[in-house]
N, C-alpha and C positions, 0 to 999 in steps of 0.2 A: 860518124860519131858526133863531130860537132851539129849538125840535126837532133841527134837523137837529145842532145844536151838542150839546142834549144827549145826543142818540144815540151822535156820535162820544165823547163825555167816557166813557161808558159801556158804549162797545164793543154799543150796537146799530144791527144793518142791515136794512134792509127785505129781504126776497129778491123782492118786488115795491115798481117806485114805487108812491106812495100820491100819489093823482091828491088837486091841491089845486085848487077852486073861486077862481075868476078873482075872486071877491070876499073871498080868505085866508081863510075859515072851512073848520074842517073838518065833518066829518058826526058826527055821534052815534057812529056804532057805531066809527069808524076812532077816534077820541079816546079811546073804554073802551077797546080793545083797545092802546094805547100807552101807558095808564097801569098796566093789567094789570102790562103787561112793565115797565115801570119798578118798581113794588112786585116784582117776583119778584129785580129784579136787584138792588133795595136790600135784601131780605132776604139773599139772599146773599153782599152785601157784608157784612153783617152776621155772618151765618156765620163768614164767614172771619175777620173781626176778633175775632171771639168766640175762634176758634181759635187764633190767636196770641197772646192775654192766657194761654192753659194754659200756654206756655213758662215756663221758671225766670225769673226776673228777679231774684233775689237779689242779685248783683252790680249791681245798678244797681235806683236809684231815682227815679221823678219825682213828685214833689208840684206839684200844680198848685194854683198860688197862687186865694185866695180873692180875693172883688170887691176888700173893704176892700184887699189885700196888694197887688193888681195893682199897685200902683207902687212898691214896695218892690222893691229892688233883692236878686236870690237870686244868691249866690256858690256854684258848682257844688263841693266837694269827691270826687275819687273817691277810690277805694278802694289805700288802700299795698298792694303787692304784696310778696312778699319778694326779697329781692337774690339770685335766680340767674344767674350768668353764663351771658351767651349766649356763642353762638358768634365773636359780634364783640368783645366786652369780652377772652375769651380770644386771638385773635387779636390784637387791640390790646397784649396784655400781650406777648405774644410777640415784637410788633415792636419792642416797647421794650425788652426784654432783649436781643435781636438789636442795636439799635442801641448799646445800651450796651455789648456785648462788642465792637463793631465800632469805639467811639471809643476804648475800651481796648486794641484791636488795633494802630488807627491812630495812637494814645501811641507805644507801644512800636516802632512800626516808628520814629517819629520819630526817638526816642534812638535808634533803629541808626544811622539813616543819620546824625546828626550824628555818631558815632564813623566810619562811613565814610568820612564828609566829613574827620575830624583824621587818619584813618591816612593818607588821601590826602594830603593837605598836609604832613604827614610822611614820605610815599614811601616806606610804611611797604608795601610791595607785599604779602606774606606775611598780616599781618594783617588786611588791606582785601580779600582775597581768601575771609579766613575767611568774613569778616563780610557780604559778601558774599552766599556761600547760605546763609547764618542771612537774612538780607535775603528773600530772592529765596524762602525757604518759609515765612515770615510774611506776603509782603505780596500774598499770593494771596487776601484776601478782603477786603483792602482796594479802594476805590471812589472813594475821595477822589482829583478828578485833578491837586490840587497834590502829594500825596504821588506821584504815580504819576510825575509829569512831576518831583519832583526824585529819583526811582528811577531814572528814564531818564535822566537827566541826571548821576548821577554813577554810573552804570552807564558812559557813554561817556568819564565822565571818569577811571575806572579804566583801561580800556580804552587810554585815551590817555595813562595813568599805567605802564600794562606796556609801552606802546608805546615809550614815552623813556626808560624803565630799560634794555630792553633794546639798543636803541638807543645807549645810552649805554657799553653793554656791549661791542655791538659795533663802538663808536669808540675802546674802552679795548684789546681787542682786537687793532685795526688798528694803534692806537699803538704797543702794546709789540711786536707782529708789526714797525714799520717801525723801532722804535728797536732790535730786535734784528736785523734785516736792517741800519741804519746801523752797530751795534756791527763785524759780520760784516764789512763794507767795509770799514770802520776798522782791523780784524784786518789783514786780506787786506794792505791798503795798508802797515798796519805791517810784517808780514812780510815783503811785497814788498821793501821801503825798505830793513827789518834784512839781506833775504837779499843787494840787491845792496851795502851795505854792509861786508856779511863775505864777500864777494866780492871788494869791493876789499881790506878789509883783511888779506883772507889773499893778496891777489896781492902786496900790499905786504908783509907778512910773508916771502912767499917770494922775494919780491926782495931782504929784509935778509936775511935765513939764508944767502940764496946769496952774499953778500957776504962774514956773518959766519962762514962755514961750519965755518972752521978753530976761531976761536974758541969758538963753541957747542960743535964737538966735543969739545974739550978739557973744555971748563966740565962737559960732559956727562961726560967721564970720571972726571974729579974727584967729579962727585956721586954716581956710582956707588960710587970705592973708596969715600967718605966713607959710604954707608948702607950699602955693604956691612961694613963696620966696624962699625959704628955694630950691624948687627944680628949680630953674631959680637960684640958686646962685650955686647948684651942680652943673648944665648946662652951667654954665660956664665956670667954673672949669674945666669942663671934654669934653670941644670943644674951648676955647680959648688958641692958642699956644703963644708959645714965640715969641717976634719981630723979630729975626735971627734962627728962629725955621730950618730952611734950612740947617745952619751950623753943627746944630747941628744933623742934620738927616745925613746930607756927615758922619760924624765925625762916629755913625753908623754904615754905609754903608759900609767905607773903613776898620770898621774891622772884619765886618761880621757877625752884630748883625743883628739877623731876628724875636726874642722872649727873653722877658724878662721873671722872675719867680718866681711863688709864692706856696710858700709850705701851705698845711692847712690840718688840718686831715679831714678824709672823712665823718665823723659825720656831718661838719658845710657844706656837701654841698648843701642840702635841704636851710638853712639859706640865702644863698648866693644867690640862685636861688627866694628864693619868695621877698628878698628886693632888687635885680636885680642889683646885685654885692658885689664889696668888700668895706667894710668901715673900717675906723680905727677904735682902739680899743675906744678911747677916742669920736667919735663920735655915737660908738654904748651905750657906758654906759651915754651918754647926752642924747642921744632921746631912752633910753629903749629897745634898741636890744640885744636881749639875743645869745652871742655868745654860741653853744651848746660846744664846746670843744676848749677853748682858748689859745692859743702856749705862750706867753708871759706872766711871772711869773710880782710880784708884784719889782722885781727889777730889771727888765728890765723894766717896767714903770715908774719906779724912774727914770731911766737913760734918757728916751725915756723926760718925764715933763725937768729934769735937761739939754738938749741940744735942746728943744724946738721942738721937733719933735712927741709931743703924738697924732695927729690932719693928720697923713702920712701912707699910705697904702705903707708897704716895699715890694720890688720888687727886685731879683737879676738879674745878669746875667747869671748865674749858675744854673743847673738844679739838682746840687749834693750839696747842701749849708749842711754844717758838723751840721749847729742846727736843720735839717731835718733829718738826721740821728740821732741824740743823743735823738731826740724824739721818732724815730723808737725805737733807742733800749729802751725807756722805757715802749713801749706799745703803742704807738699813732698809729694810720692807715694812713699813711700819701698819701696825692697823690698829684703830681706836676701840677699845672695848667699854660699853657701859656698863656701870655699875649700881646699883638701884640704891635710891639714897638713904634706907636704913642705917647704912653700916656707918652714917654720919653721926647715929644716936647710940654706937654701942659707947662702953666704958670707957675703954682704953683711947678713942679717937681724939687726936691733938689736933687744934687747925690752926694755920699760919694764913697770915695777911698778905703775904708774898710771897715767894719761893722761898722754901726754908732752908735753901742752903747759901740764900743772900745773910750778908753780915747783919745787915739792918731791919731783918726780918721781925717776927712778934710772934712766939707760939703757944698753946695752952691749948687746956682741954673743958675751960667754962662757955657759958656763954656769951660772955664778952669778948672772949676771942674769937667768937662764931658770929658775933656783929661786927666786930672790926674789919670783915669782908670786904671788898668796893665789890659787889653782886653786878653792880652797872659795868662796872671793867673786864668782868669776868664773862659778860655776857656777848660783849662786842668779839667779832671775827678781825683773824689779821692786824693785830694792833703794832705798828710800825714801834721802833725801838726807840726811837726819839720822842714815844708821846708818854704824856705824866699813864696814861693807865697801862703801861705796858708791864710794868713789875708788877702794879694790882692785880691786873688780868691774871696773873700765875698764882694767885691762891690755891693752898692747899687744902686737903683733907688728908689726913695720917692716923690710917688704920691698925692697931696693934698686932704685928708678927704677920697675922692669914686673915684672906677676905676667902671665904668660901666660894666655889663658883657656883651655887646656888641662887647667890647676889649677881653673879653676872649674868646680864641679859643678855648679849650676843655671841656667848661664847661660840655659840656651834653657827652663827649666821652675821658674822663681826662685817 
């Protein structure tokens, strides 16, 4: 048995059994021939072990401990290699700068979405919408699924953020649609109510007229002679000149008057045009003319009653008169209208040396009060208030009641 053990140990086979005596001994010649083979195979094992001692072994060394050492304890040292990265070391670095851009990614998406979350809460629609796809192309390599889950989350809450603005747009919408649909009844109902109102009231009206009928018509003819008068005494007014009307036209001529001037803010010029000129102030509050924006204070009226003059359409020679500025500067729109200098030679026209509502004025309707002009004062622009022609420069012309706008040049192109 121990044969047969060390044959297999040894990789040898009989290729015939080897017949054993019933009493375990084997024969002479079968025992040399098994040790034969054992010596060829321990030499070759030898062989080979010899062959493998040729290999390098430089990198590695074993000292085999002597008798005395055997119990000494040998601590192995091997050999330092040098530090080159493998394939895993760079890999590994890889993943770490990958995750490092990926938490700096995941930073930044952060602060979006907390400004998200404030424009939202502010209903800040516009904004939140910006920020939004700046959101929505950053947070494409984010992984983190609390970040992802509050992207979805105020993604819906956008969503349901345009939902209620709009919403709220089209309940603003509906409102102002039903309160102008209310207003429109409320018209309708008015008009309705006004129409049968003056319905009744003009039946009522026609049933006192048909009453009063004699009476109105009379009243009615009276009011006729009276404006018919009234405008045959304008007409007169405003086409009958002076008896030396000529003199006073040279006088004029030689100083080179071509247009007289009348200031009026540009409010009153619709007024002017539908009762087809200028009237004084004192004839518009007699017959009910509503000046819209009137130049003349309550004491220049006084002044105007106290020198007999409140019944006179004032007229300068000057196109820069200082109470047309002091009216500018307080807000008035003022525009200068000419007036053709006939209406210097009707009847009724008085002329003052200075403003006629100065104390120390001079007025009449000769012509010596038409020489007493300073025409040279009146000619200059801007006359500062401290110079001797600044009162002269304010001469008058004072036209009686109405200057037709037939006389006025610029009405329709002031």
């Amino acid at each position: 048995m121990i044969f047969k053990w060390l044959k297999k140990l040894f990789g040898l086979y009989d290729s015939s059994p080897t017949e054993i005596p019933a009493n375990g001994e084997l024969k002479p010649s079968a025992s040399k021939s098994l040790y034969d083979e054992l010596d060829k195979r321990k030499e070759h094992v030898k062989q080979n072990r010899d062959k493998l001692k040729q290999s390098p072994i430089d990198w590695y060394s074993l000292n085999t401990p002597s008798l005395k050492d055997e119990l000494q304890t040998r601590v192995f040292s091997p050999r330092k290699f040098e530090n080159i990265p493998s394939l895993q070391t760079l890999k590994d670095d890889r993943l770490r700068k990958e995750a490092h851009e990926l938490k700096e990614q995941e930073e930044k998406v952060k602060l979006l979405l907390d400004k998200l979350e404030t424009f939202i809460a502010q209903q800040k629609l516009q904004d939140a919408k910006q920020i939004m796809d700046v959101i929505t192309h950053e947070i494409v390599r984010t992984k983190e699924p609390s970040i992802r889950r509050r992207y979805i989350f105020l993604q819906k809450s956008l969503a349901e953020l345009e939902r209620k603005l709009e919403h709220e747009r089209l309940v603003r919408l509906a409102e102002e649609q039903k309160r102008k649909e209310e207003e429109e009844r409320k018209k309708r109902e008015r008009e309705e109510k006004e129409r049968i109102e003056n319905e009744k009231r003009i039946a009522e009206e026609r049933r006192q007229r048909q009453q009063e009928a004699d009476r109105l018509a009379e009243e009615a003819r009276k009011k006729e002679q009276a404006e018919l008068a009234e405008r045959k005494r304008l007409e007169v007014l405003t086409t009958e000149r002076k008896e030396n009307w000529f003199a006073f036209k040279q006088v004029l001529d030689n100083n080179g008057i071509q247009y007289l001037y009348h200031f009026t803010d540009r409010r009153n010029i619709p007024s002017i045009k539908l009762h087809g000129g200028l009237f004084s102030w004192h004839y518009c509050k007699k017959n009910n003319i509503t000046i819209p924006c009137q130049g003349g204070d309550y004491d220049s009226q006084e002044l105007d009653k106290k020198y007999g003059l409140e019944d006179y359409v004032r007229l300068s020679f000057c196109n820069d008169h200082p109470m047309a500025y002091r009216l500018q500067q307080s807000g008035s729109d003022i525009v200068i209208l000419k007036i053709e200098v006939d209406v210097a030679l009707l009847k009724g026209t008085l002329f003052s040396d200075i403003n006629a509502a100065d104390k120390l004025h001079t007025h009449g309707g000769e012509l010596d009060d038409l020489k007493r002009v300073n025409f040279n004062a009146t000619k200059r622009n801007y006359v500062r208030k401290d110079d001797d022609d600044f009162k002269p420069h304010q001469a008058e012309v004072m036209v009686k009641t109405f200057v037709p706008k037939k006389y006025i040049v610029n009405l329709d192109n002031f």
